[in-house]
C-alpha positions in Angstrom: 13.5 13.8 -8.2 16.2 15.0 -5.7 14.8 18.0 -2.6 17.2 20.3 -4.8 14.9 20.3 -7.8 11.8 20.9 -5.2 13.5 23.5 -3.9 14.6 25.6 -6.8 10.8 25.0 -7.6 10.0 26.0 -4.1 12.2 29.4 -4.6 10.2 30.2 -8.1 6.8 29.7 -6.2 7.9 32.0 -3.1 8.5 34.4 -5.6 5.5 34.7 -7.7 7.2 32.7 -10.8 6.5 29.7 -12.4 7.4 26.7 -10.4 7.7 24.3 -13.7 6.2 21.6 -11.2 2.6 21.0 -10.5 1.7 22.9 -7.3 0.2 19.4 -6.1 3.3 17.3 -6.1 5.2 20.2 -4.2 2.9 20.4 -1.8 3.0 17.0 -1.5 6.6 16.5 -1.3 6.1 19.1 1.9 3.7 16.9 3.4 6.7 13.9 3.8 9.7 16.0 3.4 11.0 17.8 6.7 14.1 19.2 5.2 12.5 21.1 2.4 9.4 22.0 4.8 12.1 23.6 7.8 14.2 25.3 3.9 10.9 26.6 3.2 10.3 28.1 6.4 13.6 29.4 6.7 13.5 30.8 3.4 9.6 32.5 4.0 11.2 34.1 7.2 14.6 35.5 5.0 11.9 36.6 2.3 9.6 38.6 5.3 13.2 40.4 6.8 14.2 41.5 3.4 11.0 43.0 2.3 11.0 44.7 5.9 13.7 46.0 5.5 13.4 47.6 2.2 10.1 49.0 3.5 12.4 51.3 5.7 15.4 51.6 4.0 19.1 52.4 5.4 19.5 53.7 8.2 20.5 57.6 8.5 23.7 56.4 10.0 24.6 54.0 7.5 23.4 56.6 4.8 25.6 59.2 6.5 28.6 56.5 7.1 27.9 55.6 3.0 28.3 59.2 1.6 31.2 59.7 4.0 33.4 57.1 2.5 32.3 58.2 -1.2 33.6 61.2 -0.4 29.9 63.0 -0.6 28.5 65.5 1.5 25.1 63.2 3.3 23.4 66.6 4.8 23.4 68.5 1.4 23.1 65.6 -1.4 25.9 66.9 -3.0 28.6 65.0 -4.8 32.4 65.7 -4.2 33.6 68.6 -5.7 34.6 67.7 -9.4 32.0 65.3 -9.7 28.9 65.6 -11.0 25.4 63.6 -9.9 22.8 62.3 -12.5 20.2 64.6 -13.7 17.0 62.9 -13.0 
């Protein structure tokens, strides 16, 4: 089995899905296999900045930079005149 199989395994795991491997031979395949242990690692820290991220959320500057190029007004909400926004 090639480290790309392990790691597509790897990525279902990280993400609460099913691996399709035995948990055993990936964590066994970590034990001997730097390249997949430093692409886990890398992965777990991409995985950690993303969900911190979304925890905030943009930015009012990029919020404000967003609407500005869509032509929206940021302070009120409003979409451009002539436009209408989705009723919620």
């Amino acid at each position: 089995m090639r480290c790309a199989q392990f790691r597509t395994a790897l990525s279902a795991r990280l993400d609460g899905e099913p691996s399709g491997l035995p948990g055993t031979r990936l964590d066994k395949h970590l034990a001997r296999c730097t390249g997949c242990r430093d692409w886990l690692e890398r992965a777990e820290r991409l995985r950690d900045q993303v969900s911190a991220a979304a925890a905030d959320g943009p930015s009012e500057a990029w919020a404000a930079g967003l609407s500005a190029r869509l032509g929206g007004d940021a302070a009120s909400g409003r979409a451009p005149e002539g436009q209408q926004t989705a009723e919620r």
